[in-house]
C-alpha positions as CSV (number, residue, x, y, z in Angstrom):
1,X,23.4,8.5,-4.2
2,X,21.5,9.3,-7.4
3,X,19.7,8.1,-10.2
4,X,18.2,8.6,-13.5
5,X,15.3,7.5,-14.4
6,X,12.5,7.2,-17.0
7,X,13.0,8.2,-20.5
8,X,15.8,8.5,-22.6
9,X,18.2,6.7,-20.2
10,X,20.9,5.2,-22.8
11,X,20.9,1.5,-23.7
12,X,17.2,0.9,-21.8
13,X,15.0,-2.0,-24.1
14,X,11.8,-2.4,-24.3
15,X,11.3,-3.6,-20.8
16,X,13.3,-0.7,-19.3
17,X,17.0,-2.4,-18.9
18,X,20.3,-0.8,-19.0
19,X,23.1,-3.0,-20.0
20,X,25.1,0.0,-18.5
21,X,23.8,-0.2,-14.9
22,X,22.4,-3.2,-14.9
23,X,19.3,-2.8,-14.1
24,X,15.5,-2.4,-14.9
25,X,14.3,1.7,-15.6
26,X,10.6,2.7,-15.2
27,X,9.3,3.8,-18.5
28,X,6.5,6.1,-17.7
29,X,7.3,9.8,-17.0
30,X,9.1,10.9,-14.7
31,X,8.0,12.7,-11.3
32,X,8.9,15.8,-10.2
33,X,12.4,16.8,-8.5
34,X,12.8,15.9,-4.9
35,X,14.2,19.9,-4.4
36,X,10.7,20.5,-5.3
37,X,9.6,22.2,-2.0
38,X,6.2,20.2,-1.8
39,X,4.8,18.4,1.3
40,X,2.2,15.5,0.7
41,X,-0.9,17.8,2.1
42,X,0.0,20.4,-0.3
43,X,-0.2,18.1,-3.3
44,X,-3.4,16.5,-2.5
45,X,-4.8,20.1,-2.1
46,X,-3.1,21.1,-5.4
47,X,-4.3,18.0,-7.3
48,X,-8.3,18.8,-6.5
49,X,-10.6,20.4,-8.9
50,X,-11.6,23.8,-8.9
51,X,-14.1,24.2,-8.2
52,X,-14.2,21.0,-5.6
53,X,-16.1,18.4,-6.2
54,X,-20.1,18.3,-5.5
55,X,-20.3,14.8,-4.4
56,X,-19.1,13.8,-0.9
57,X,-15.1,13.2,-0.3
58,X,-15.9,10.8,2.4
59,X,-19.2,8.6,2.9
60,X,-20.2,5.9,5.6
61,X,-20.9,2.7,4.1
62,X,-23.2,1.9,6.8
63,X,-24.9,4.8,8.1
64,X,-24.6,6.8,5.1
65,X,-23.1,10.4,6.6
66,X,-21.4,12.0,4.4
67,X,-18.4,14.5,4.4
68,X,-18.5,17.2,1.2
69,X,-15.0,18.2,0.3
70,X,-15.6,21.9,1.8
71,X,-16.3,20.4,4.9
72,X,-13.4,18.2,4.9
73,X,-11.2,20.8,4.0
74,X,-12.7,23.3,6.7
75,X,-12.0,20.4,9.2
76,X,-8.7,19.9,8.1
77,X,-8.1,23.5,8.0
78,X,-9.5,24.0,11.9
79,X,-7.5,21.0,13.2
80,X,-4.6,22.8,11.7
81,X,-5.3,25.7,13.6
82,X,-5.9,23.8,16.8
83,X,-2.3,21.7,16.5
84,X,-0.5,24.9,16.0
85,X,-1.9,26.6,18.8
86,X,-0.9,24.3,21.2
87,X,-4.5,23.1,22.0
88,X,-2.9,19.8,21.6
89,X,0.6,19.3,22.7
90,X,2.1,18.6,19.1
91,X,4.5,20.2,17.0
92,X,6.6,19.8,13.9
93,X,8.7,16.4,14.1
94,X,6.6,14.8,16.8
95,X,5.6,11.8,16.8
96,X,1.8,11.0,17.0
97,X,0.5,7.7,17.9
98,X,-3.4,6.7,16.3
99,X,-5.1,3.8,17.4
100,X,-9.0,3.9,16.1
101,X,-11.1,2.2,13.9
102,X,-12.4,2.4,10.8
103,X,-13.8,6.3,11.2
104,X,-14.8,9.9,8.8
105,X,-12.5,11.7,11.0
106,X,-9.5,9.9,11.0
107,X,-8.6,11.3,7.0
108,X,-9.0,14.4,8.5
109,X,-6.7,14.0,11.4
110,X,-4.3,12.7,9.1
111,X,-4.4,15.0,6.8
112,X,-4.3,17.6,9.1
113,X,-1.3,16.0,11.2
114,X,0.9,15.8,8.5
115,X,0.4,19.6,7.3
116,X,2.3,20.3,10.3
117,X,4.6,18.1,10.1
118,X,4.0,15.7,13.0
119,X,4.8,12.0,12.0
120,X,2.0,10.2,11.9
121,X,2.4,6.5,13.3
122,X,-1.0,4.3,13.0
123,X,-1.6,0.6,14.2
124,X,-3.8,-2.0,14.7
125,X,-7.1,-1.0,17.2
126,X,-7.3,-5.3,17.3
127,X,-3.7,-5.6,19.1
128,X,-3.5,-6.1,22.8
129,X,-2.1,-3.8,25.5
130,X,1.4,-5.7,25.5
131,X,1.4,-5.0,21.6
132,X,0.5,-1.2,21.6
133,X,3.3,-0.5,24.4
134,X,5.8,-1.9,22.3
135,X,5.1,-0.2,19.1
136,X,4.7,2.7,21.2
137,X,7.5,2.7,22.2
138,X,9.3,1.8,19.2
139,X,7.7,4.8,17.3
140,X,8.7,7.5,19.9
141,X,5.3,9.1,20.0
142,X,4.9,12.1,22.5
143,X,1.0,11.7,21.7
144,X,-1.8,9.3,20.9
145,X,-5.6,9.3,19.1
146,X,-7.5,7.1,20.2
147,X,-11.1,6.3,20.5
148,X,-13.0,5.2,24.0
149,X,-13.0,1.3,23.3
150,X,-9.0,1.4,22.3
151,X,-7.7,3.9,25.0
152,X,-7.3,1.6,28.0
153,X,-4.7,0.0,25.1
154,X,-2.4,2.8,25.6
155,X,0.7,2.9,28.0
156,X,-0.4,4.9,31.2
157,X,1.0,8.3,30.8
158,X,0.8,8.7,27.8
159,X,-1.3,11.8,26.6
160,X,-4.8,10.7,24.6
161,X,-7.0,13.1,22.7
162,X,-10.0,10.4,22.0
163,X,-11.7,10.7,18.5
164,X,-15.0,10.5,19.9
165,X,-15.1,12.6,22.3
166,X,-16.9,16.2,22.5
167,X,-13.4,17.7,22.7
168,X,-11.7,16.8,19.5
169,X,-15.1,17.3,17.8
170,X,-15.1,20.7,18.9
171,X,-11.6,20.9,17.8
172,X,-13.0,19.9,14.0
173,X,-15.2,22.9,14.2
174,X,-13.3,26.2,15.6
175,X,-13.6,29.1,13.9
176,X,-11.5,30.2,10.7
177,X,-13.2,33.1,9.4
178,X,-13.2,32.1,6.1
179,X,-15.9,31.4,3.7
180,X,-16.3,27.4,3.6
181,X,-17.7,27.1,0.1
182,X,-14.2,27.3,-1.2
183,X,-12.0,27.0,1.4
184,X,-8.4,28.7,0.8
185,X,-5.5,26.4,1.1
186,X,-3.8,24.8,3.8
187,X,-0.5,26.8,4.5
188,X,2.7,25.2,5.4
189,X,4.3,25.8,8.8
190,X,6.2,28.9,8.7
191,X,8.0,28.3,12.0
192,X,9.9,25.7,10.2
193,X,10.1,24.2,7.0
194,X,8.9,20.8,6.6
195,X,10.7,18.9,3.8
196,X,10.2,16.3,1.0
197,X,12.7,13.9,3.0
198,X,11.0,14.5,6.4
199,X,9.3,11.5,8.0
200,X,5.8,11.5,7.2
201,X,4.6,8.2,8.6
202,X,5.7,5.2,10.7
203,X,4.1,1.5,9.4
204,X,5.0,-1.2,11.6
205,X,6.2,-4.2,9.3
206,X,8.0,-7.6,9.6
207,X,10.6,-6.8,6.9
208,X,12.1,-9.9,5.4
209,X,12.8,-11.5,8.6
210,X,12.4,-11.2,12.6
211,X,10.1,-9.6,14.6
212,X,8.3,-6.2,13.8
213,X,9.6,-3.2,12.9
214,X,9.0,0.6,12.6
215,X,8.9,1.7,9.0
216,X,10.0,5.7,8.4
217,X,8.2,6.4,5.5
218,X,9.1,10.1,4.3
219,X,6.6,12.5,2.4
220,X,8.3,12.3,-0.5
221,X,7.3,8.5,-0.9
222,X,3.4,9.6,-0.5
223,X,4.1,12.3,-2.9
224,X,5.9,10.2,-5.3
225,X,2.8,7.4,-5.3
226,X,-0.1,9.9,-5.5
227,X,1.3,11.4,-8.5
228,X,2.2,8.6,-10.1
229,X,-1.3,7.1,-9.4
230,X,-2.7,10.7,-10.3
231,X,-0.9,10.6,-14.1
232,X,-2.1,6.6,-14.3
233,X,-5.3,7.7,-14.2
234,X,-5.4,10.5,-16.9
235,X,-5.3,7.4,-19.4
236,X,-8.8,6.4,-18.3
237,X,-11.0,8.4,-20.5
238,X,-13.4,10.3,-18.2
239,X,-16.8,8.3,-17.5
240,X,-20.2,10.1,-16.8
241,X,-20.4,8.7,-13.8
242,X,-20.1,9.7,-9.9
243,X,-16.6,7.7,-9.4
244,X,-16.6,6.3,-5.7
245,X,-14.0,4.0,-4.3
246,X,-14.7,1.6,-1.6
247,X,-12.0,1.0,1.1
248,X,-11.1,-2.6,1.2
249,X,-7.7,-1.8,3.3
250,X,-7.8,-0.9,6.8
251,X,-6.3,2.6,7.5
252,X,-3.8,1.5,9.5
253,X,-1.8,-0.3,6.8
254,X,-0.2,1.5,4.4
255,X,-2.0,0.7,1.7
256,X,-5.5,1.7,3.0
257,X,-3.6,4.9,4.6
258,X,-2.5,5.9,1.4
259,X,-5.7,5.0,-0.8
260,X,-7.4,7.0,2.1
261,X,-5.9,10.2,1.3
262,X,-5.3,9.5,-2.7
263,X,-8.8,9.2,-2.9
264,X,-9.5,12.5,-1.9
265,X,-6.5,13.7,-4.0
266,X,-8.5,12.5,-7.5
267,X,-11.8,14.0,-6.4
268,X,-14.0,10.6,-5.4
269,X,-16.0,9.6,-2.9
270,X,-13.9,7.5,-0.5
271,X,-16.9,5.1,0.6
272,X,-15.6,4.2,4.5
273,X,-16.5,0.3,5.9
274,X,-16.5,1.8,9.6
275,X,-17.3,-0.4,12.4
276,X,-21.0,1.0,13.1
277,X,-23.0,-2.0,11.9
278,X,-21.2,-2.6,7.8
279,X,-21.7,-5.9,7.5
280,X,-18.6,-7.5,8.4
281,X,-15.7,-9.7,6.2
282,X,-16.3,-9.9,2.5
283,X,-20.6,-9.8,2.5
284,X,-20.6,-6.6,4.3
285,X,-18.2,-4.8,1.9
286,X,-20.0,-5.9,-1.3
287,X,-23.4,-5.4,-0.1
288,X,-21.7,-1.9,0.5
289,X,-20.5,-1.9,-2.8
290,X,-23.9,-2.5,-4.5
291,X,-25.8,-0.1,-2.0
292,X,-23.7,2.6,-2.8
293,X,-22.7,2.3,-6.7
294,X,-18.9,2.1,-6.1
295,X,-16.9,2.4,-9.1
296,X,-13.2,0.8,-7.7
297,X,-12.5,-1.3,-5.0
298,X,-9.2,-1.8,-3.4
299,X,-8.6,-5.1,-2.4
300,X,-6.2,-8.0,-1.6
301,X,-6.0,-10.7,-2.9
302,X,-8.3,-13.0,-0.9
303,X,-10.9,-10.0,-1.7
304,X,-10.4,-10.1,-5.7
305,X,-11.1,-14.4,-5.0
306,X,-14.1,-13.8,-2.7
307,X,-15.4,-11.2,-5.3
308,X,-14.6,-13.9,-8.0
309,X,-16.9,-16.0,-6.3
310,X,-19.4,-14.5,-4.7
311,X,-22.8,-14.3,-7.0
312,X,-23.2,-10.7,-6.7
313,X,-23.2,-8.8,-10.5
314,X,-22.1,-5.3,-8.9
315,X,-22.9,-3.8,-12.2
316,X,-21.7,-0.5,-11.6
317,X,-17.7,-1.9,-11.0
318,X,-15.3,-0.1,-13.5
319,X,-12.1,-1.0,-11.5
320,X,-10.4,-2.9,-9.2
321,X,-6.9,-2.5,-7.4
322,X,-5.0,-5.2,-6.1
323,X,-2.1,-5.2,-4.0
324,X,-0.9,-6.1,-0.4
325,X,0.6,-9.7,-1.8
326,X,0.7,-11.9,-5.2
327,X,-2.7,-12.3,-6.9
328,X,-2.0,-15.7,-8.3
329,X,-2.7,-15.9,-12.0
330,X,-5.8,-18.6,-11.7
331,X,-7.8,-16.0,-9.6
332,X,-7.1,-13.5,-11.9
333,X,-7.8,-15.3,-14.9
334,X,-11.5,-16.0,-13.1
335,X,-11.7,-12.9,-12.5
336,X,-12.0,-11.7,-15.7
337,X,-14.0,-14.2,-16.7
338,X,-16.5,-13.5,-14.3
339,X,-16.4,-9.6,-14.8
340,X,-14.6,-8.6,-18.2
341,X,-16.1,-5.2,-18.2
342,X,-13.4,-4.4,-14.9
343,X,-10.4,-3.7,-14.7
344,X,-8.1,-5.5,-12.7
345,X,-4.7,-3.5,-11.8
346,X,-2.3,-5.3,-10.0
347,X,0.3,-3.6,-8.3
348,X,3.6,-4.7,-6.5
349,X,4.8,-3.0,-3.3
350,X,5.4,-2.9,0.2
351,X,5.7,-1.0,3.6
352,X,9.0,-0.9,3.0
353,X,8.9,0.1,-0.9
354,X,6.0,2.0,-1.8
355,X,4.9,1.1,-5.2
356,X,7.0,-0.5,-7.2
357,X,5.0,-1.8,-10.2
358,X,1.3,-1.0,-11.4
359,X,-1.2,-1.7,-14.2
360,X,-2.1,1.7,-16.0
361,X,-4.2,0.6,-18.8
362,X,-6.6,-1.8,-20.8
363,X,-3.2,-3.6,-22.2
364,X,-1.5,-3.8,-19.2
365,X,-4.2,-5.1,-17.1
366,X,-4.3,-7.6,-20.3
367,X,-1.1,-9.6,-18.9
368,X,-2.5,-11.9,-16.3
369,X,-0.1,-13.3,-13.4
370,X,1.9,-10.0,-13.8
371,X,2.2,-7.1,-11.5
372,X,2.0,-4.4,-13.9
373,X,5.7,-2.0,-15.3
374,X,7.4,-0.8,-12.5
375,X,6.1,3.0,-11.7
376,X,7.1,6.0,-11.8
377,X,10.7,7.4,-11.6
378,X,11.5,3.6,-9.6
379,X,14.9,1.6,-10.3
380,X,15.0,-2.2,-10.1
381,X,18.1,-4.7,-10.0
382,X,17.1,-8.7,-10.4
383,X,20.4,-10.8,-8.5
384,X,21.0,-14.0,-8.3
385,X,20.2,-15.2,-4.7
386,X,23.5,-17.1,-4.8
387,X,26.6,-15.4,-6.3
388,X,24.8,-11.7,-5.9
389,X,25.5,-11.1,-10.0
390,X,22.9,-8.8,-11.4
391,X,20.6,-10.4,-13.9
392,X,18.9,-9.2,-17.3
393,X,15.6,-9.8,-18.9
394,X,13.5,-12.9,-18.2
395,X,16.1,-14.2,-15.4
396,X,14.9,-14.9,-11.8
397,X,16.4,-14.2,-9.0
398,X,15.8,-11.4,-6.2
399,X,14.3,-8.1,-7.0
400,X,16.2,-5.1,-5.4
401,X,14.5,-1.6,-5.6
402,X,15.9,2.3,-5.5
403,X,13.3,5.0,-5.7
404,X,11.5,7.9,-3.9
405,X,8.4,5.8,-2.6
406,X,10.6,3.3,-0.5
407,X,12.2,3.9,2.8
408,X,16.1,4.5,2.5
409,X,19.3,5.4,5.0
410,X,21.9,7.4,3.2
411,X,22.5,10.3,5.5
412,X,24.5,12.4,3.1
413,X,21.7,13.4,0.9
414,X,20.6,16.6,2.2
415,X,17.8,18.3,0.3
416,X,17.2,22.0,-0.2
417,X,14.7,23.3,2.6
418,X,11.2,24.5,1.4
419,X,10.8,28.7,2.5
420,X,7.6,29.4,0.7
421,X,4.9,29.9,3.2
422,X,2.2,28.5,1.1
423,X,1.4,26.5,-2.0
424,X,-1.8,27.3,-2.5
425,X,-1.4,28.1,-6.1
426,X,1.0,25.5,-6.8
427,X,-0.3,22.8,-9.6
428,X,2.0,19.5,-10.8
429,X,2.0,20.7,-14.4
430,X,4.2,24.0,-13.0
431,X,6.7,21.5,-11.9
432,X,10.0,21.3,-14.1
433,X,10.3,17.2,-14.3
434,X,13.7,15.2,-13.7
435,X,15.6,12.7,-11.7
436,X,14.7,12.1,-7.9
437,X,17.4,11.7,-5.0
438,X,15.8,9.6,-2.3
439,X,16.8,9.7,1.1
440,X,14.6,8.3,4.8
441,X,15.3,7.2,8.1
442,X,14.6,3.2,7.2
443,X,14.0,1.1,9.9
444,X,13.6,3.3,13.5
445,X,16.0,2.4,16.0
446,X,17.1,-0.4,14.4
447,X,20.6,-0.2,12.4
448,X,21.2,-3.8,12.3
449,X,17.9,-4.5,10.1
450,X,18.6,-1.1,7.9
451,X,22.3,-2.7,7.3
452,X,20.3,-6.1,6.2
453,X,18.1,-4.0,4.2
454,X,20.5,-2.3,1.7
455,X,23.4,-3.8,0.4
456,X,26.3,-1.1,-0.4
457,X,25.0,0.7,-3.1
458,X,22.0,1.4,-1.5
459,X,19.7,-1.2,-3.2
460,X,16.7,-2.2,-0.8
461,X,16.1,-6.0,-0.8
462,X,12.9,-7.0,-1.3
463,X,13.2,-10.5,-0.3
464,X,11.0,-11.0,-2.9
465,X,11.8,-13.9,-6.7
466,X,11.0,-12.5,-9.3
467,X,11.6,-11.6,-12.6
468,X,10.8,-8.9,-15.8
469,X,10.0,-10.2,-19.1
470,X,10.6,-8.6,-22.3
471,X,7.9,-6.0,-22.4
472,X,9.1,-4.9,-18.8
473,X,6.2,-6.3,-16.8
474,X,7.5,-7.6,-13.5
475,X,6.4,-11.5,-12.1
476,X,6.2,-12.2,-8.8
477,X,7.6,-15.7,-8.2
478,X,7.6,-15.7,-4.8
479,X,9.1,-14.6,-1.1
480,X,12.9,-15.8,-0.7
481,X,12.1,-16.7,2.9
482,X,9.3,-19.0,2.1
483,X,10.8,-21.0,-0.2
484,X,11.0,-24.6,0.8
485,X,14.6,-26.1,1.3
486,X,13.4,-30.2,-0.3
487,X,17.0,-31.8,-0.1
488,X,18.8,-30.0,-1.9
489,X,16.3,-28.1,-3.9
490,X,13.6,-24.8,-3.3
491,X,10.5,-25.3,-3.9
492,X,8.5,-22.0,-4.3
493,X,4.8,-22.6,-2.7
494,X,3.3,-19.8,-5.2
495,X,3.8,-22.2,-7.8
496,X,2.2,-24.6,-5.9
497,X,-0.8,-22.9,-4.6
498,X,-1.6,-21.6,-8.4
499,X,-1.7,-26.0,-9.4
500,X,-4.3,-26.2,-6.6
501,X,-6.5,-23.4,-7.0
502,X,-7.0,-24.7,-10.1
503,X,-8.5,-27.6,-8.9
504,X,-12.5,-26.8,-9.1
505,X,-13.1,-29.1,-6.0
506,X,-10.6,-26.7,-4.4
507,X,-11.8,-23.1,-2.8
508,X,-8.5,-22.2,-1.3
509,X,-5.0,-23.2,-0.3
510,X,-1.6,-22.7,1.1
511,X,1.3,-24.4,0.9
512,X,4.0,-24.5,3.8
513,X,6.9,-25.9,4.8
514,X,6.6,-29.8,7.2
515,X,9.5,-30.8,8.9
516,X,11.0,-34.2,7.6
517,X,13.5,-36.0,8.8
518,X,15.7,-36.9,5.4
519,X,14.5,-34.2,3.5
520,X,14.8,-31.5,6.0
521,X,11.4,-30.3,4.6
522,X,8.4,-31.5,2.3
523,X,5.9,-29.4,0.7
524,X,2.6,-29.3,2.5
525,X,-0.5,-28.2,1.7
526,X,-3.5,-26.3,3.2
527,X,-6.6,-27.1,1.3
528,X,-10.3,-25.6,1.8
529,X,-13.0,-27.8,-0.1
530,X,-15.7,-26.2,-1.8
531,X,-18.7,-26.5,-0.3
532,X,-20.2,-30.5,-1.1
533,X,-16.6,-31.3,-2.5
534,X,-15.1,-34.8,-1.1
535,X,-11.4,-34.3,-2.5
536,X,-8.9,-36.7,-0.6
537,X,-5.4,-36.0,-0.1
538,X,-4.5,-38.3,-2.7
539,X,-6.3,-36.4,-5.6
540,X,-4.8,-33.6,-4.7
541,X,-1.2,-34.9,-4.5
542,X,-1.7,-36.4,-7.8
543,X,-3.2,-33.1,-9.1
544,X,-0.1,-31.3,-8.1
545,X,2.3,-34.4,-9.3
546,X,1.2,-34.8,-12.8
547,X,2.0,-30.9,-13.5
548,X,5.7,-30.6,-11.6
549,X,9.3,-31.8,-11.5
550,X,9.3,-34.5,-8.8
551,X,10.8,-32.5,-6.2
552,X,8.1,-30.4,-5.9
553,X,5.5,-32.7,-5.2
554,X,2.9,-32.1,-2.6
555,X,3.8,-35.1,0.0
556,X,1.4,-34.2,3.0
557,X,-2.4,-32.6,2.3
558,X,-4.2,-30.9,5.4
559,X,-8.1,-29.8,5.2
560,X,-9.0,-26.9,6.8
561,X,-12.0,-24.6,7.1
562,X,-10.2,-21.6,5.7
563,X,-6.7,-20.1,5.6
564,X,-6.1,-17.4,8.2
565,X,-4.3,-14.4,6.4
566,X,-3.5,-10.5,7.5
567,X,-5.9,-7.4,6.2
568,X,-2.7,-7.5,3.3
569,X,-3.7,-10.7,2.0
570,X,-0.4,-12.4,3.3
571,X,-0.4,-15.8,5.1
């Protein structure tokens, strides 16, 4: 399975489709070659300055420690050592299991894991023991990091190496021999070649339907979304400022894994909400934020609406980054009211996917209730849920994605292995650019949802409505599966939700599915009043009724105290 992508591909428009294929082309450059023998560590050490960077890589929002990027790299660099000499019992292809807050070292164990090529598989620290086993045993992990509140968490038997703990700080620390003021780049494992399509991570997920799952993500996708993100950002002229993004994303979803490591990749200070006395929820991270000058936050969606809101001015905001799940057009239009000197990029993606779609510039941030164009060197086919039919411009139906930032299962592409010791000298502009194969291990241990996943062309479904318009900016209409079924008609509660948020008396809602006897299901709504507001249920309905086709009407209004969502945003 291959594709070509980017520009010059014959018969695109101006929003990237090919009446030839029948589907929607990325636009911006294209990445390098997936032959390319590059690992993920490699190109964040490649992508830094030299000479590094004089302000800290990572920085404690609430103590205020700091880690300077030589020190960072001469932790890396000693954990390295300490994995391939056996002084823990990991090698290449093994599967380690991290269950820790919030923490400095926890970049640096990733980062250090994956130069060796040991999978890296990190969850929740808030699940219970009954939770943990399973993913632990879904993962396959021969090892797990831990910290001393989580441990007991872990399946008895398993081997733990605890974060905080004298040993592994010792292991942070050994001896290299090598001056630290520049240190020399991390070298690949020469015992064995570790490849773009080898499994880098494992994200736990609930895919488009049923219960979790164990998400193979391969180094190639984290490669493929850094240097995308990498060339976004040379079209922000360069500010005299000290850029420092604050973590809104915990690091054990993929987004905040990701934008852990990235950050480090573009030179920033990667300002750290650990759990040793930040403030907690959305007060603690923007008294954060004005404490320590941050310059981007990456948020979801309930973030960018509590930052909307909140009266904080956080003056020294150039950027924020949204993803994790829709930002409905309302917030974002208040958003830029409220701050028009930031810029708001949306982008569209999932464990699953990787990026699909980002905002790159001033004009694209411009087009409010869109994701962004869909990124770098990524393919996308809209169907029609019904008959299957692929789809062209401006028609919804469900958005299917080929690229080399999502998970896929065709076990006949094999990819040239890498046999240079080192890329130390390595830089991206040395790369010769052109199309990307894409191959992954999908879903672990689970054939049945990877068969669900892909249909026979090896299209990933996104589960996702949506639609490109003419310029090629993707809209999110909403999930498949959460559509309601009214009668004979679906209702999409995105729509919905955007009619009542733009209710002033209205701080929140959510609109879900209620069982009903003749029409199998009504539309009903979660609604959080502003504080002093006395909305009833029947200003709401007729709020709602006045802007939409009478199937769609709200017909049942609940008020709650708030709407309980995931770290992504996602109800």
């Amino acid at each position: 399975m291959s594709s070509t992508h980017g520009h010059g591909h014959g018969g695109s428009s101006g929003a990237g489709y090919c009446a030839t294929t029948k589907s929607f082309v990325s636009l911006r450059p294209p990445l390098p070659a997936a032959e390319v023998p590059l690992t993920f560590p490699a190109l964040v050490l490649s992508l830094l300055p030299s000479p590094l960077p004089t302000q800290p890589a990572l920085l404690d929002a609430a103590t205020g420690e700091a880690i300077s990027y030589p020190a960072f790299l001469s932790q890396v660099r000693a954990l390295v050592g300490a994995l391939r000499s056996r002084l823990v019992p990991l090698g290449r292809g093994d599967v380690a299991f991290v269950l820790a807050p919030a923490r400095l070292d926890v970049p640096v164990l990733h980062l250090a894991l994956l130069a060796v090529g040991v999978v890296v598989s990190p969850a929740n620290p808030a699940l219970t023991a009954g939770e943990v086993s399973r993913l632990v045993s879904l993962s396959g992990a021969s090892v797990a990091f831990a910290v001393s509140s989580t441990a007991a968490k872990l399946p008895a038997g398993l081997p733990t190496v605890l974060l905080d703990s004298t040993h592994f700080r010792s292991l942070l620390h050994l001896h290299n021999g090598r001056d630290e003021k520049e240190p020399a780049p991390l070298e690949l494992d020469s015992t064995g070649v570790v490849c773009q399509s080898a499994t880098a991570t494992i994200h736990y997920s609930s895919g488009t339907t049923g219960p979790v799952k164990a998400v193979a993500v391969p180094h190639r996708s984290l490669i493929a979304q850094a240097l995308g993100f990498h060339a976004l950002h040379l079209h922000v002229k360069s500010r005299k400022v000290k850029e420092r993004t604050l973590m809104g994303a915990p690091m054990f979803h993929a987004m905040g894994f990701f934008f852990a490591l990235n950050g480090l990749a573009r030179g920033l200070t990667t300002v750290v909400m650990t759990d040793t006395g930040t403030g907690t929820g959305l007060r603690g991270m923007l008294g954060a934020a004005e404490r320590w000058e941050v310059t981007e936050i990456m948020a979801s969606p309930p973030v960018v609406l509590g930052i909307t809101k909140h009266p904080r001015r956080l003056t020294s905001l150039l950027r924020v980054i949204c993803g994790g799940a829709p930002l409905p057009g309302s917030v974002a239009e208040q958003f830029r009211r409220r701050f028009p000197h930031v810029d708001l990029c949306v982008g569209y993606g999932s464990t699953e996917t990787g990026g699909i779609s980002l905002m790159s510039n001033q004009e694209e941030c411009s087009r409010v209730g869109s994701a962004g164009r869909i990124y770098h060197n990524v393919e996308v086919r809209i169907v029609d849920i019904v008959t299957g039919e692929p789809l062209s411009v401006g028609q919804k139906g469900e958005l299917c994605v080929r690229g080399p930032s999502i998970m896929t299962g065709d076990p006949t592409n094999i990819f040239l292995q890498c046999t240079s010791p080192s890329l130390g000298s390595f830089r991206c502009t040395e790369i010769t650019y052109g199309s990307i194969f894409y191959v992954g291990a999908g879903y672990v241990g689970d054939n049945e949802a990877n068969a669900a996943a892909f249909d026979s062309e090896g299209w990933l479904r996104t589960g996702d409505f949506c639609y490109i318009d003419e310029d090629g900016f993707v809209f999110i209409v909403d999930r498949l599966k959460e559509f309601i079924k009214y009668k004979a008609y679906q209702v999409a509660p995105a729509e919905l939700e955007l009619i009542l948020q733009s209710l002033p008396e209205i701080a929140d809602a959510a609109v879900m599915p209620y069982p009903h006897e003749e029409a199998g299901e009504i539309p009903m709504a979660l609604v959080v009043r502003r504080p002093g507001s006395k909305v009833t249920e029947a200003q709401v309905m007729e709020h709602v009724a006045k802007q939409v086709a009478p199937y769609k009407k709200v017909r049942k209004v609940v008020f709650v105290d708030s709407i309980p969502k995931s770290p992504a945003g996602k109800i």
